[in-house]
Every structure is written in C-alpha cells, then in structure tokens.
C-alpha positions as CSV (number, residue, x, y, z in Angstrom):
1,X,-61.5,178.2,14.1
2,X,-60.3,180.1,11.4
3,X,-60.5,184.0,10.7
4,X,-59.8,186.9,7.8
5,X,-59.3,190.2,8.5
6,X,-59.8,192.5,5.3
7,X,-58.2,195.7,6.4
8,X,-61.5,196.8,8.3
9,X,-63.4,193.6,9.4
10,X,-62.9,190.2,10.1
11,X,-64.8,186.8,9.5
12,X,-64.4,184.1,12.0
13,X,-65.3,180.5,10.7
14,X,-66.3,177.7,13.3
15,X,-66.2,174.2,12.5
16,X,-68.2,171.6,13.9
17,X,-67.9,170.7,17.4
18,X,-65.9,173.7,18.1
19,X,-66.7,175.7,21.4
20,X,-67.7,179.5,20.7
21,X,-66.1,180.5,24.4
22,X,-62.7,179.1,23.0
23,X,-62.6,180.4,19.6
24,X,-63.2,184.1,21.0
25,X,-60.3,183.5,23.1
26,X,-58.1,182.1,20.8
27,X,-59.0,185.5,17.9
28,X,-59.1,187.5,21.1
29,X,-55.1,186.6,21.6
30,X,-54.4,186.2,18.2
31,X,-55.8,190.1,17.1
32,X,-55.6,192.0,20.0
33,X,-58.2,194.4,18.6
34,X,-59.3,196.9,21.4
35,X,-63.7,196.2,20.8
36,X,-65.9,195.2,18.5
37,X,-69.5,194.5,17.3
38,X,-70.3,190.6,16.4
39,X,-73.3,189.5,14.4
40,X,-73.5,185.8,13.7
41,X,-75.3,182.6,12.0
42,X,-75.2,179.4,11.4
43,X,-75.7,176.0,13.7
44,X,-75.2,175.0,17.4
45,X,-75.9,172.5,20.0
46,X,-75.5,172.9,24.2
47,X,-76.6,176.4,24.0
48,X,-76.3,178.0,27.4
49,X,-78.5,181.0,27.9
50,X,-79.3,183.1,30.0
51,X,-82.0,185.4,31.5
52,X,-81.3,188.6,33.8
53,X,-82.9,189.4,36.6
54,X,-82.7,192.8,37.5
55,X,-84.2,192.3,40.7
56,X,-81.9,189.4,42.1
57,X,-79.8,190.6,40.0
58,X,-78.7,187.1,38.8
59,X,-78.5,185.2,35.7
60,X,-81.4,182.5,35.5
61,X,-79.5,180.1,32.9
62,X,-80.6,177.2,30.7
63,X,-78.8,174.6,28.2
64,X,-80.5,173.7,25.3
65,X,-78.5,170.2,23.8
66,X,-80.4,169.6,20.3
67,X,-78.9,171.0,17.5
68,X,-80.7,174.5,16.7
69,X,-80.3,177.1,14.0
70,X,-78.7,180.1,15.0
71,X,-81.4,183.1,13.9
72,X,-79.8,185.8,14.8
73,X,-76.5,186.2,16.5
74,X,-75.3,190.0,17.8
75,X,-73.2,192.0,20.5
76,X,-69.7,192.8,21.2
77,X,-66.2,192.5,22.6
78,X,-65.3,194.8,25.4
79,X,-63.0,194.9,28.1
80,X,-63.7,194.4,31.6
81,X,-62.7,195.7,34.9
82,X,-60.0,193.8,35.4
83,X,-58.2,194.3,31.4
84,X,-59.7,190.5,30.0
85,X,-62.3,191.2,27.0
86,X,-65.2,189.7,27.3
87,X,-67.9,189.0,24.8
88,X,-71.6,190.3,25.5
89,X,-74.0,188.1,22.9
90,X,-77.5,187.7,22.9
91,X,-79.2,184.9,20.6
92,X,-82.2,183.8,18.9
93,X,-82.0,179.6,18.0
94,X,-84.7,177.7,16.5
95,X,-85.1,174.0,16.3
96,X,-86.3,171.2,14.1
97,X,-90.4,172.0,14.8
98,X,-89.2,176.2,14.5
99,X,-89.5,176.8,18.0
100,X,-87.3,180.0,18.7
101,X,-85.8,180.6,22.4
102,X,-83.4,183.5,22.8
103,X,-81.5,184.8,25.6
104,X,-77.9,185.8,26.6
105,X,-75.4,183.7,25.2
106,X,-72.9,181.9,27.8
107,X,-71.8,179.6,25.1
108,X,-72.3,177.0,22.4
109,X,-70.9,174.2,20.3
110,X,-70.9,174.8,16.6
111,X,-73.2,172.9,14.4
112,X,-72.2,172.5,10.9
113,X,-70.4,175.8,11.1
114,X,-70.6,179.4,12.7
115,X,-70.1,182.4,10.8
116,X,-69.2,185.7,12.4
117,X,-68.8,189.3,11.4
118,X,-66.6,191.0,13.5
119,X,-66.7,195.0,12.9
120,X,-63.6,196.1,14.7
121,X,-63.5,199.3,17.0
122,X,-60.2,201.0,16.3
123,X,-60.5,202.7,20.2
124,X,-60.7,200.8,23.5
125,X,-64.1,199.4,24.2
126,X,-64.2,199.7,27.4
127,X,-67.1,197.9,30.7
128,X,-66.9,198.9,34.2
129,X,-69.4,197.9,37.2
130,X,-72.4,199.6,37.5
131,X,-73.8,199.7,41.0
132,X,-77.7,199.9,40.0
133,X,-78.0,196.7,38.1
134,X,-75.0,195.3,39.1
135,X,-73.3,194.6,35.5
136,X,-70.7,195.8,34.0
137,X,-71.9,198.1,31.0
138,X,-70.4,199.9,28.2
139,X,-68.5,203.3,29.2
C-alpha cells in the first residue's frame, strides 16, 4: 500500500494481492486523520459483502472469489464506540459476463490495483450505537 496526501486529500494505491482490511489499518496508524469520505476503483477478488437485515438485525454475508471490477467504491472512516476507526463501504463489482452484485463491503483482495480517494474530515467523525437498528451510525 502506498498513499499521498496533498495538503487536503490523500490517494491510497493497492497492489495486487493486498488485503483492503489491512491497508486501511496500516493509513489509519500511519495518518491519524480524525474521518473521512472514501470513493474507490479498480480490481478485486474474495469480495465479502454483505446485506442488512433490519429485522434480525444481522448481516447476511457472501464471498465472491473471481476477480471483479470494482464499479463504484464509496463511504467513510469514523470512529467507533470504543475509539478504533472503522471503515463503512458499500460496493458495486462486476465480472467477466458484466454481472454487477453490490453490497456492504467486509473486505477484499486487490486485483491489478485499487485506487482510493480519501477526502479528509479535519473534525472527529464520530459512530455510536443506535438502539432501533442496532448499528452504530454517524453522530
């Protein structure tokens, strides 16, 4: 993983093979920014996603292994209950026949590459629990 910050935004550059989970940890502990808003393209492969139930309120998740475009890649980094940032993504991926499946994004392995746009916040971006549905949303 490697990343730029331009004195308002950064880029952050997967290579192959790398694991998105682990990259946002590692620019996470390397910035320290307090939020942002993520917006992404490019390749993957073992995409985990998920689908929220509001009623069960549980995740119904799948992995999809073939390599697949990333379509469209967007959401955020926020802080959680507990002080650990956390990344809220949701994803659209097609594969080789254009088939699209979207979802919440768990995690992925980079294809070729992965490209991301990371609009800092420059105040905390902060989640706590909400008892209706159960998640932790955006304060």
């Amino acid at each position: 993983m490697t990343h730029m910050f331009d004195g308002y935004n950064d880029v952050i550059r997967l290579a192959h093979g790398e694991r998105l989970s682990e990259a946002l940890e590692q620019f996470i502990a390397e910035t320290k920014l307090p939020g942002a808003w993520l917006s992404g393209l490019g390749a993957a492969s073992n995409v985990e996603l998920g689908f929220f139930n509001l009623s069960s309120r549980e995740y119904k998740w799948r992995t999809f292994g073939n390599m697949m475009e990333v379509v469209s890649l967007t959401g955020n980094l926020a802080y959680d209950d507990t002080g650990k940032m956390v990344f809220h993504l949701h994803g659209v991926f097609a594969d080789d026949e254009y088939r699209v499946v979207g979802g919440h994004v768990k995690d992925l392995v980079a294809g070729a590459t992965l490209e991301l746009f990371v609009h800092r916040m420059y105040q905390l971006l902060k989640r706590v629990h909400d008892d209706e549905t159960g998640l932790q949303l955006l304060c």
